[in-house]
N, C-alpha and C positions, 0 to 999 in steps of 0.2 A: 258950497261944494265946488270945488274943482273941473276945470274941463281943460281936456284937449283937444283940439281944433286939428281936423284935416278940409282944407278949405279949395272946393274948385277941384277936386280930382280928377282926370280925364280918364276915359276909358273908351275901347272902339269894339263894340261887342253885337249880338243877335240880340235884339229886346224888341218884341213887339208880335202881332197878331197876323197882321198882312202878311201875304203871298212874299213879296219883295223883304219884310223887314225880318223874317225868317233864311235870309240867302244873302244879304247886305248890312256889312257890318254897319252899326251906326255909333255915334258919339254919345256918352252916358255922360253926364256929371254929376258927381258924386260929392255930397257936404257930413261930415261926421264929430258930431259933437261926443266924445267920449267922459261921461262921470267918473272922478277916481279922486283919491286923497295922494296928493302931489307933496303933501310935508314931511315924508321922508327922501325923497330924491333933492327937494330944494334942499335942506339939511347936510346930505349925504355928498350932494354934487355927482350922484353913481347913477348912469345912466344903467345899470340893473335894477335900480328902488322906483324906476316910473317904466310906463309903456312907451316901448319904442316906437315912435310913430311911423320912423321909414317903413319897418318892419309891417305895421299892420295896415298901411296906405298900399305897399305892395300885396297883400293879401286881400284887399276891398278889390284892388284894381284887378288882380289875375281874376278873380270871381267872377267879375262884371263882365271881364273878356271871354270864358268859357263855358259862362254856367246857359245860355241860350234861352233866356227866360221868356214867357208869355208878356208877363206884365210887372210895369217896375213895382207894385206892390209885392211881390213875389220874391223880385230883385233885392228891395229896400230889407224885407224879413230877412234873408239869404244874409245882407252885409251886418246885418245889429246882431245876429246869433254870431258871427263871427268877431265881433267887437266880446262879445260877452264870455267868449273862449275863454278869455284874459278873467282871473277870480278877481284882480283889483276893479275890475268896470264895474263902476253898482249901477250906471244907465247911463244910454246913449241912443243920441237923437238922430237919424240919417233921414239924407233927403239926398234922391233920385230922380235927375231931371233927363228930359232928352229936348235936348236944345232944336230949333226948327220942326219941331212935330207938329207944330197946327198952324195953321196959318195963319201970318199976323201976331204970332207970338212970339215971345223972346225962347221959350221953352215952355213944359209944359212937366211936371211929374209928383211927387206924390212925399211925404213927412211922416216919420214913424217915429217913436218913442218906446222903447224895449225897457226895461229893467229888469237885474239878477232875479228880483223877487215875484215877478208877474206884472204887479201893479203897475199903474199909468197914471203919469199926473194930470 
């Protein structure tokens, strides 16, 4: 199967539980592996026969920036329903980091796996 990659998205949003992370935008980044059958747009050369990625990497990204979530679990669901908008997506994998969250780490967040049909691999 096919994937498209949105890799390292930045976003400067509310995510988190604390006093502070409720009032202080902080840094998300955002990785999205999108499932689709890509042999009509290679074929075609028509950027209409595949998913736009600018298009839906700006839609991850304004999310992450307004949606003011609890927890990036919540976040990560929020961004693969929106990957799944699109009928060509048959599954796609997001991962929600927030970079400097614990201490001593590079970041810290959380991998979801969605598919059109429910299932999970």
């Amino acid at each position: 199967m096919d994937r498209i990659l949105i890799s390292d998205l930045k976003a400067r949003g509310i995510i988190g539980v604390n006093d502070w992370e409720r009032i202080t935008r902080q840094t998300i980044l955002i990785n999205a592996s999108i499932y689709t059958d890509t042999r009509l747009a290679a074929t075609s050369d028509d950027l209409n026969d595949t998913i736009n990625y600018r298009t839906l990497a700006k839609k991850l990204q304004a999310h992450a920036e307004n949606s003011a979530r609890f927890t990036v679990e919540a976040l990560a669901n929020d961004l693969a329903q929106i990957c799944l908008e699109d009928p060509r997506v048959i599954k796609v994998l997001i991962k929600v980091e927030k970079p400097g969250a614990v201490r001593f780490s590079r970041s810290v967040g959380v991998e979801i796996e969605r598919s059109r049909d429910g299932s999970e691999s």
